[in-house]
C-alpha positions as CSV (number, residue, x, y, z in Angstrom):
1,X,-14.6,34.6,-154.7
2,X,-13.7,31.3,-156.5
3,X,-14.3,27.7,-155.5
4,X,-11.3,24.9,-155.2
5,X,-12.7,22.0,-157.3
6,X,-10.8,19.3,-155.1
7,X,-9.9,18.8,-152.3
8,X,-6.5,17.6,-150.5
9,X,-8.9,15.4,-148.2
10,X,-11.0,13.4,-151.0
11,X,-8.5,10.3,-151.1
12,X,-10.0,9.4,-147.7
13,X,-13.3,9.1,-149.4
14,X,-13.2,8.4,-152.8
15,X,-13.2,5.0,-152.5
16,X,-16.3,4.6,-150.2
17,X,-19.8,3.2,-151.8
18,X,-22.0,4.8,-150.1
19,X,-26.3,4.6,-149.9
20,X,-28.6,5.1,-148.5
21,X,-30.7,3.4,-145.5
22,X,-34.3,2.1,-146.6
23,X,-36.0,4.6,-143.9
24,X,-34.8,8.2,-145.6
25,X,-37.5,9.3,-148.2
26,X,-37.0,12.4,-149.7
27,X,-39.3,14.8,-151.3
28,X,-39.8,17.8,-153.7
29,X,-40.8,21.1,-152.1
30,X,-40.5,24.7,-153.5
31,X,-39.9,27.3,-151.1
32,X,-39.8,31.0,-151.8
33,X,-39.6,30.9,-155.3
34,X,-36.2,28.1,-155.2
35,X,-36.7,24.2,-155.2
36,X,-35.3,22.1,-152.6
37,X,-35.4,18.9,-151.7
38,X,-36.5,17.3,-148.1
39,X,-35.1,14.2,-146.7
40,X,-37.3,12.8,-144.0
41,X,-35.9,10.3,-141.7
42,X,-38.7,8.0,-140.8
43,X,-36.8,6.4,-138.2
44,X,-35.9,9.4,-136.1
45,X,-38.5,11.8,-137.5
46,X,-36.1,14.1,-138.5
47,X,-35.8,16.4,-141.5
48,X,-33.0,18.0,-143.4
49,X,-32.8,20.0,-146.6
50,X,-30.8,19.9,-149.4
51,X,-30.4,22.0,-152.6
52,X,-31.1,20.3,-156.1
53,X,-26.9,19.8,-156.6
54,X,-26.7,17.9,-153.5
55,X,-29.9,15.9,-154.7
56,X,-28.4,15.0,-157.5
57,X,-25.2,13.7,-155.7
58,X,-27.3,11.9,-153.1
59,X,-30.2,9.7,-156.4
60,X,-26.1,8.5,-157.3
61,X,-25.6,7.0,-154.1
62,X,-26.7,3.7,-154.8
63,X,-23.8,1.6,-152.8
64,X,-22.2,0.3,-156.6
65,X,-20.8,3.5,-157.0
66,X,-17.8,4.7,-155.3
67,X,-17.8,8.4,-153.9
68,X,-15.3,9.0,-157.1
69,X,-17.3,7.7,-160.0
70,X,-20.2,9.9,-158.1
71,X,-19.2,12.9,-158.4
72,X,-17.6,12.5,-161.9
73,X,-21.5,11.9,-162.8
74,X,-23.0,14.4,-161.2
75,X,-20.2,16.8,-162.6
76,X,-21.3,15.8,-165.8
77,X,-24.9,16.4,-165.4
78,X,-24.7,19.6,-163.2
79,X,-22.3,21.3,-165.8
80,X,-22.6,24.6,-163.8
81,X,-23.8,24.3,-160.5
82,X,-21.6,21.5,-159.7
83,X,-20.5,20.8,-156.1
84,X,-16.9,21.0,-155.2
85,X,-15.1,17.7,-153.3
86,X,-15.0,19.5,-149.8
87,X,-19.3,20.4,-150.2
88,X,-19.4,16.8,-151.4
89,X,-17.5,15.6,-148.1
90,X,-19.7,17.6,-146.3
91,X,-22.9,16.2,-148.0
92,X,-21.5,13.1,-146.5
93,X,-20.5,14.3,-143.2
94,X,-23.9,15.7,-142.8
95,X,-25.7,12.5,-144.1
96,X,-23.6,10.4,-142.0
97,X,-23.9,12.6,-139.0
98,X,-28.0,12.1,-139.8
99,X,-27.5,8.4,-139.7
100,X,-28.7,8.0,-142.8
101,X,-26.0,7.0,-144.9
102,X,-25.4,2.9,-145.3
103,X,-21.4,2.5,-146.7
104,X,-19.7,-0.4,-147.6
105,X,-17.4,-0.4,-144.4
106,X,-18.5,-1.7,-141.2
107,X,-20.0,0.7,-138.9
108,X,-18.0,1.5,-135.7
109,X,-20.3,0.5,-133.2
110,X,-18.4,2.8,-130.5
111,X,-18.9,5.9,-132.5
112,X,-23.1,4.9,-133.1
113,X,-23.3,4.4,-128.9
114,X,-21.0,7.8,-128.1
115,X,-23.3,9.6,-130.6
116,X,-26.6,8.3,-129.1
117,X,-25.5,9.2,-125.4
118,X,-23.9,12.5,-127.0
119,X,-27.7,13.3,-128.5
120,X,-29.3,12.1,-125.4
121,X,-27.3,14.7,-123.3
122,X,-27.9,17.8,-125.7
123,X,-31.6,16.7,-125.5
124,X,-31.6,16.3,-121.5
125,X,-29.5,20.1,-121.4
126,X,-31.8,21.4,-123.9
127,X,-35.3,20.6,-121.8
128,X,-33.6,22.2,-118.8
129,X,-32.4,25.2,-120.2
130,X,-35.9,25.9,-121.7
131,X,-38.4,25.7,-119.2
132,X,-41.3,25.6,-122.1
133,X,-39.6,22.3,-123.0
134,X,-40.3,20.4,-120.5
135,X,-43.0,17.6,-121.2
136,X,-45.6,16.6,-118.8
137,X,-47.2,13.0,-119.1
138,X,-50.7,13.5,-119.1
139,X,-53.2,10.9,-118.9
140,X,-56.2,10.2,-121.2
141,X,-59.3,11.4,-119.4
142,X,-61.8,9.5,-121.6
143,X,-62.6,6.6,-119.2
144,X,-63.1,9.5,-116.1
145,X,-65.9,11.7,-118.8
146,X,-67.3,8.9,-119.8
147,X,-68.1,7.6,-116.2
148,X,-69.1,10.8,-115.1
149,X,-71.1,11.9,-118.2
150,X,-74.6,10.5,-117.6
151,X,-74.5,12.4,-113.8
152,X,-73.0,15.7,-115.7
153,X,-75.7,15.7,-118.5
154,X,-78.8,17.4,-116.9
155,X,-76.6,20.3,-116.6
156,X,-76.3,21.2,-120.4
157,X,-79.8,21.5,-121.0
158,X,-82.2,24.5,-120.7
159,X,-82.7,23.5,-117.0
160,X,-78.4,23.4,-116.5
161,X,-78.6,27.0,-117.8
162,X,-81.3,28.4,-115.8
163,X,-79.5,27.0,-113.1
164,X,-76.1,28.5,-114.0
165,X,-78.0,31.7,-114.6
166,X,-79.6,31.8,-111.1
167,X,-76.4,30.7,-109.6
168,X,-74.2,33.7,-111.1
169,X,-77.4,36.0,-110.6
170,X,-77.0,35.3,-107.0
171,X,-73.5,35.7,-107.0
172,X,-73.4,39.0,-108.4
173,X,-76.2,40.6,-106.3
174,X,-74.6,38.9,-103.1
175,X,-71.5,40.5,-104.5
């Protein structure tokens, strides 16, 4: 199975200059034997992976560049394993999609809102559909054992263990 190069969509994006936002880190990690690279999103605290092509594409993105003059340098420096317009529209999609990606074109303030509610809706359907989802605010019980501590003390000493002892002793015979 072969690969188009191009793509009949790329004018739409060849002359974007795309980088990224100051809050996406990304990191090294091997995994089963193959290298792949991380992208952590320090403002959401999401993740997504990438392969070492896409990588390459994405250190390019530096917002002097347009999309074009990206990909004609990480053609040149991938030789082989070189990632074809439509994978390089959906590296951005996906980036974009992330909220990660900073272009030189104003950002459409309705999309960003319709996208937020749309995420806060699959998260809402997703805690009821999973019952083990569903998080409980709990509250921090370190004032209540500290109070109660020095009246709860004698009881885990030798004496609080005899007493146990005698107490479940009784129990059982009673039982």
């Amino acid at each position: 199975m072969s690969k188009t190069l191009f793509s009949a969509s790329w004018y739409r994006v060849a002359d974007i200059k795309p980088r990224l936002r100051s809050n996406a880190r990304i990191h090294r990690q091997q995994f089963r034997g193959e290298v792949w690279y991380v992208m952590q999103d320090q403002a959401s605290g999401r993740f997504h992976r990438f392969s070492p092509a896409a990588n390459v594409v994405i250190g390019l993105m530096d917002g002097e560049r347009t999309v074009q003059e990206i990909w004609d340098l990480a053609c040149t420096q991938l030789e082989e394993d070189i990632l074809t317009q439509d994978e390089t529209i959906q590296l951005l999609s996906k980036l974009h999609m992330s909220e990660v990606l900073q272009g030189d074109v104003p950002p459409d303030l309705a999309e960003m809102v319709e996208r937020a509610d749309s995420q806060a809706r699959k998260k809402m359907v997703f805690s009821l559909l999973n019952p083990m989802a569903v998080r409980i605010p709990m509250l921090d019980p370190e004032r209540f054992l500290s109070a109660t501590f020095p009246l709860v003390r004698p009881l885990f000493t030798w004496f609080g263990f005899i007493l146990l002892f005698g107490f479940i002793a009784t129990g059982t015979v009673v039982a």
